[in-house]
C-alpha positions as CSV (number, residue, x, y, z in Angstrom):
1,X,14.8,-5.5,0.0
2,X,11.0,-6.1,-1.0
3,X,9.5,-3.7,-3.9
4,X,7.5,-2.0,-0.9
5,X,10.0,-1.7,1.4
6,X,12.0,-0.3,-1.5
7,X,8.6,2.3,-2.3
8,X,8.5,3.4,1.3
9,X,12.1,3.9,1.6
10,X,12.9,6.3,-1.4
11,X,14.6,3.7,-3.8
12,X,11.6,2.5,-6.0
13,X,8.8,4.2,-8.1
14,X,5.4,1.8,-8.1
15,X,3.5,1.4,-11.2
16,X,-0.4,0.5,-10.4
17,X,-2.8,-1.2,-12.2
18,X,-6.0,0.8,-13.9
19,X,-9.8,0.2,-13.3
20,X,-11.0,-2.7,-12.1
21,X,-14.9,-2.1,-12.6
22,X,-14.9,-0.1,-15.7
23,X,-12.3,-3.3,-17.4
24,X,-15.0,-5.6,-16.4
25,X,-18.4,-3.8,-17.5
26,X,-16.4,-3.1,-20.6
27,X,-15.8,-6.8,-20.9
28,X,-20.2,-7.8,-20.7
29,X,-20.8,-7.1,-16.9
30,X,-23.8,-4.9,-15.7
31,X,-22.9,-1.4,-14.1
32,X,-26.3,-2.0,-12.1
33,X,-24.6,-6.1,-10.3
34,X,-22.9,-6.2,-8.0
35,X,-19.4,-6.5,-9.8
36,X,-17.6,-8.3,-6.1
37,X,-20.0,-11.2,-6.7
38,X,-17.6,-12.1,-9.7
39,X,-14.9,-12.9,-7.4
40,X,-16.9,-16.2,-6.6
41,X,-19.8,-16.4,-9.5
42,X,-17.4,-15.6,-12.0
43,X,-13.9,-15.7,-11.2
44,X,-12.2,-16.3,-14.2
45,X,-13.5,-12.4,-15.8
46,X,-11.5,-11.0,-12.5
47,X,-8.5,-13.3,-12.9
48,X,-8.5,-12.1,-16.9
49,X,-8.1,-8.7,-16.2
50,X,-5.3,-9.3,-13.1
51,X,-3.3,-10.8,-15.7
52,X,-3.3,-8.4,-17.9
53,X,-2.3,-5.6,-15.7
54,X,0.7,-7.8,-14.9
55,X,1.3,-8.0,-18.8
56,X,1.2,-4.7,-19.3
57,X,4.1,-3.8,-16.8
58,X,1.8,-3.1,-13.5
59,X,4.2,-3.9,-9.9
60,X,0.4,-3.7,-8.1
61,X,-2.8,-5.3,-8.3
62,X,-5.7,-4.2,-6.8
63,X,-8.2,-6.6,-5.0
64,X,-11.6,-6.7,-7.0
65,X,-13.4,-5.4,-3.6
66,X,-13.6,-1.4,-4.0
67,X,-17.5,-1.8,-2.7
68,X,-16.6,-4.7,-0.4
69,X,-18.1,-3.2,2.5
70,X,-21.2,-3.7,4.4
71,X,-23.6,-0.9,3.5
72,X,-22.8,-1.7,-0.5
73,X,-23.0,-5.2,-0.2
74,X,-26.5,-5.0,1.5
75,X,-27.4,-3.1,-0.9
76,X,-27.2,-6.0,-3.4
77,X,-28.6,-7.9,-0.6
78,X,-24.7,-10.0,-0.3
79,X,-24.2,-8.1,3.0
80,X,-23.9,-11.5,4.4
81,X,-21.2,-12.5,2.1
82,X,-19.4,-9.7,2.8
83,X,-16.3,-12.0,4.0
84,X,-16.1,-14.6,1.6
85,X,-16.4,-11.9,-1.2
86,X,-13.5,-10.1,0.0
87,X,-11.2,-13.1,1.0
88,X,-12.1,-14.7,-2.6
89,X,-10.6,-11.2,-4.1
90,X,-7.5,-11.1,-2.1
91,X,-6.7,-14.5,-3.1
92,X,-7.7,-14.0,-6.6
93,X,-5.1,-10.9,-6.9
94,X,-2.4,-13.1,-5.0
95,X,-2.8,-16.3,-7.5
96,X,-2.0,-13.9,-10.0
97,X,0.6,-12.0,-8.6
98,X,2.2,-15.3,-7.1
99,X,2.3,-16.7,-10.7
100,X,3.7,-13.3,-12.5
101,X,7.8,-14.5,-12.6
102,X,8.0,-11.1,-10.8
103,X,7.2,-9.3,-7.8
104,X,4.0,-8.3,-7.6
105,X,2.6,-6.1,-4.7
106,X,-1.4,-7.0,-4.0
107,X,-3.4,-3.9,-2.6
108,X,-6.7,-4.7,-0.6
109,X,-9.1,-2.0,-2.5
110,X,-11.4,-0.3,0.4
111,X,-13.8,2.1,-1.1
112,X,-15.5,4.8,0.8
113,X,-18.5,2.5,3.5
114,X,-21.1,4.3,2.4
115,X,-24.8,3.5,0.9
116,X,-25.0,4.3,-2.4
117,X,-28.2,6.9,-2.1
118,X,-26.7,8.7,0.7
119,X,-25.0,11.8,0.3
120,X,-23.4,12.0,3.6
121,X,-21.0,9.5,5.5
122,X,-22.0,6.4,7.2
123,X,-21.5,6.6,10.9
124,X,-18.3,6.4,12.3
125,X,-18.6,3.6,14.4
126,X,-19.9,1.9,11.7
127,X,-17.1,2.7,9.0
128,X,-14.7,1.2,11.8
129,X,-16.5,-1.8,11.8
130,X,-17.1,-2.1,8.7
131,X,-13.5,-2.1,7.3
132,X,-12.2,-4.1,10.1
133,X,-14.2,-7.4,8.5
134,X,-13.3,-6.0,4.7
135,X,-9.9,-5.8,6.0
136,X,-9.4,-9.0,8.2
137,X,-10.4,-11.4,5.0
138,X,-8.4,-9.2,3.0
139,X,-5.3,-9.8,5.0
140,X,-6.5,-13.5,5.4
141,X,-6.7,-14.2,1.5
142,X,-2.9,-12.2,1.2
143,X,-2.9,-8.8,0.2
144,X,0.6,-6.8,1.1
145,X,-1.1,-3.4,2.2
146,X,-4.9,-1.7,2.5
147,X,-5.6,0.8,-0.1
148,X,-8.1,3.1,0.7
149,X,-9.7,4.6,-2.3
150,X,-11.5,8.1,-2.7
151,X,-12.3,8.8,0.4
152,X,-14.0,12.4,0.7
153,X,-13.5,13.2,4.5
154,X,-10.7,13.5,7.1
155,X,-13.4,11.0,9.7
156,X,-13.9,8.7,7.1
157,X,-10.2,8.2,6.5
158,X,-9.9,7.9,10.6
159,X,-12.4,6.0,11.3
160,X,-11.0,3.3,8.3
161,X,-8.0,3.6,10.0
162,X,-9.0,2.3,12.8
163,X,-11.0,-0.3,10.9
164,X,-7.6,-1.3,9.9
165,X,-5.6,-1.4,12.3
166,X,-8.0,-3.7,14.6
167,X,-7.8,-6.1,11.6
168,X,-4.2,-6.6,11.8
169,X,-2.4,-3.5,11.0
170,X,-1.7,-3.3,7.6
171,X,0.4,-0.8,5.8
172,X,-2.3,2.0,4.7
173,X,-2.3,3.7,1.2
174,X,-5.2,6.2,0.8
175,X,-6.2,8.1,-1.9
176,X,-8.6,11.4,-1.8
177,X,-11.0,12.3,-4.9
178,X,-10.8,16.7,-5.2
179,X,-13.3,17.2,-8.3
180,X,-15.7,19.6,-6.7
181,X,-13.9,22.5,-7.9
182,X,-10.3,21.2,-6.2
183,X,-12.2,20.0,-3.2
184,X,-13.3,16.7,-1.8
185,X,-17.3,15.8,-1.6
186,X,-16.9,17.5,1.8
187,X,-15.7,20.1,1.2
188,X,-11.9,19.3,1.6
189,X,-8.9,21.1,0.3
190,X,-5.5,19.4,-1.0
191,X,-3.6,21.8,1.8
192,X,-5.8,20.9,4.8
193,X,-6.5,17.5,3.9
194,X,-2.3,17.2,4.2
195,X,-2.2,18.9,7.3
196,X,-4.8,16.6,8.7
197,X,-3.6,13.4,7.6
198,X,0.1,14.3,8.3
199,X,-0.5,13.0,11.9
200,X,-2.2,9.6,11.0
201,X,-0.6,6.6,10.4
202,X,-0.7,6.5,6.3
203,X,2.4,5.2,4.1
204,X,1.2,6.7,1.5
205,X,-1.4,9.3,0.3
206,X,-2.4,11.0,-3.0
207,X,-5.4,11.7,-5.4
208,X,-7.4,9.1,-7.0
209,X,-10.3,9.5,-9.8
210,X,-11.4,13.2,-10.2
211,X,-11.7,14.9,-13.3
212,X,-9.0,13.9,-15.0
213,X,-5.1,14.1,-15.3
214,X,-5.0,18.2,-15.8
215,X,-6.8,18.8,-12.8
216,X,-5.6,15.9,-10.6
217,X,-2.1,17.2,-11.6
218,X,-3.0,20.8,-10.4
219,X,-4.1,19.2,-7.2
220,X,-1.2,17.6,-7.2
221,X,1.1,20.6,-7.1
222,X,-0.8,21.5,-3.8
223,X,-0.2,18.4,-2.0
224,X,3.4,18.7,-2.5
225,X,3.3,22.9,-1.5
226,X,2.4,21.3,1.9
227,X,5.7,19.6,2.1
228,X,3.9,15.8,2.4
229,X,6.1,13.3,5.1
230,X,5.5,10.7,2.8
231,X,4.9,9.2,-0.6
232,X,2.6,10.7,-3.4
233,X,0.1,8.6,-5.5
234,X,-0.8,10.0,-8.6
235,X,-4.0,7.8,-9.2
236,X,-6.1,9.8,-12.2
237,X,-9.2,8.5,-14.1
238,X,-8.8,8.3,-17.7
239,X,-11.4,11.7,-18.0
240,X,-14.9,11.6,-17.1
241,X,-17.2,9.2,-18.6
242,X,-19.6,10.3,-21.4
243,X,-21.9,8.2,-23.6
244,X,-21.6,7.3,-27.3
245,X,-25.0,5.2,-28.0
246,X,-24.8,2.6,-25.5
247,X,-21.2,2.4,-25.0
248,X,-19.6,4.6,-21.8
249,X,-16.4,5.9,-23.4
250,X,-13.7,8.2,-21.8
251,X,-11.2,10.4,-23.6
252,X,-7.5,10.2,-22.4
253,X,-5.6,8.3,-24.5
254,X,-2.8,6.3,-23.5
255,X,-0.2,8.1,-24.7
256,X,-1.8,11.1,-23.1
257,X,-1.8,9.3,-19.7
258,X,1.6,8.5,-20.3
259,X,2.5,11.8,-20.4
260,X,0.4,12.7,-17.9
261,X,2.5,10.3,-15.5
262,X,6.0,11.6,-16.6
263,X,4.9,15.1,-15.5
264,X,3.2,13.7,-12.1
265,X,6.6,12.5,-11.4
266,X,7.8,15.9,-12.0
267,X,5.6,17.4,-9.3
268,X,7.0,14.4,-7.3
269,X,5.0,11.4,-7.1
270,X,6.1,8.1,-7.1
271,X,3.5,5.6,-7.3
272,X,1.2,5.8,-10.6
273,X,-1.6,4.1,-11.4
274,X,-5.1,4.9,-13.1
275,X,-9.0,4.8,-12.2
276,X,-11.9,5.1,-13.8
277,X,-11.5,4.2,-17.5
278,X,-8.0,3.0,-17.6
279,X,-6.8,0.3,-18.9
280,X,-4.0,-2.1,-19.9
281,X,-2.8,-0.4,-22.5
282,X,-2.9,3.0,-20.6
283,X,-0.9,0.8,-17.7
284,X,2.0,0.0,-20.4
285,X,2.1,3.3,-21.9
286,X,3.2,4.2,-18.3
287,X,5.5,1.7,-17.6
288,X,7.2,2.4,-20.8
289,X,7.1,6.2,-20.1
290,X,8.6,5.8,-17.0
291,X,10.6,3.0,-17.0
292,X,12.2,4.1,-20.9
């Protein structure tokens, strides 16, 4: 059995990987580029930090393509390049995680199709299509499922679904960001967001970035009051950001996010990984923690 057939079935725990784009502006990049570019421009900075989420104990790597999708890319004015983009980071993630000695699962990142002024969602019709070109190149360069990341509303989740499924049909992780005061950018509690996704066809489905482990772990709780039909992801940032001259720095240590994984699996969760400031070393303080 495959590590996520073994996930889905009961049998297996899955260890993510951390952030993507905060590892790489950390390592020189510009917040304000367009940080998918790198998977052709400069493919050796995405390979770099791939490989050391494998080194650090990591079963999954995410796809460097989180803003992958048509209204971000036009925004750098790469909407044309929206498929090679995404099929250059699916096979930069599977060269990696072909080479590992191990099983490695690749996730196809899909963040929320949304400009980045607006404050509401992009039309549905447009999500759908959107995702269904992120996805087909994403399934093309070799990812094993879709992971769809912080998505604030039940339509945005359907109509990626959708976007999904007319790609190929996929297996579908998706996470939800509650850090309006427990509630998505919509307005969207843990409780109804479980009783409105119970029906759709997700594999698995959790909380990703927020404000951090304490309250994504209260969130958490509420999830699993619902009764969930299917696997938890415990996916927290490493804190929120703050600035320390020109450096962005964020506060959970790895030994604190270590903990803050061994008491997610306590609630219930079984697939942990990290967001926004995380990094290989908060990814093997996990592994140890819950693999020790």
């Amino acid at each position: 059995m495959g590590l996520l057939e073994a996930f889905l079935d009961g049998e297996q725990i899955l260890i993510g990987d951390g952030g993507m784009g905060t590892m790489l502006i950390a390592g020189g990049q510009s917040p304000n580029d367009c940080l998918e570019w790198l998977n052709t421009g400069e493919p050796d900075a995405v390979l770099a930090v791939h490989e050391a989420y494998v080194e650090a104990g990591a079963d999954v790597l995410s796809t460097n393509t989180f803003s992958g999708n048509f209204p971000r890319l036009a925004s750098y004015g790469l909407a044309e390049r929206m498929r090679d983009l995404n099929l250059a980071g699916a096979r930069l993630a599977r060269q990696v995680a072909d080479g590992a000695g191990r099983e490695i699962l690749v996730a196809g990142s899909v963040g929320p199709a949304y400009p980045p002024s607006d404050s509401g969602d992009f039309p549905y019709r447009d999500v759908v299509n959107s995702v269904s070109t992120q996805c087909r190149a994403l399934a093309e360069g070799g990812v094993d499922f879709i992971f769809l990341e912080t998505m604030r509303s039940v339509e945005q989740v359907q109509a990626s679904l959708e976007g999904v499924r007319s790609a190929g049909g996929l297996p579908v992780f998706c996470t939800m960001s509650f850090h309006y005061r427990g509630r998505t950018a919509s307005g969207l509690a843990p409780a109804d967001a479980i009783l409105a996704l119970g029906s759709m066809t997700l594999r698995a489905f959790g909380v990703g970035c927020g404000a951090g482990p304490a309250d994504n772990e209260e969130i958490l709780r509420k999830i699993f009051s619902e009764e969930p039909k299917f696997p938890v992801i415990a996916q927290s940032n490493a804190g929120l950001s703050r600035r320390e001259g020109s450096a962005v720095v964020y506060d959970v240590t790895p030994e604190e996010m270590a903990a803050h994984a061994l008491r997610c699996r306590e609630i219930g969760a079984r697939y942990f990984g990290g967001c926004c400031g995380t990094t290989p070393d908060h990814i093997r303080a996990v592994a140890r923690a819950l693999r020790g």
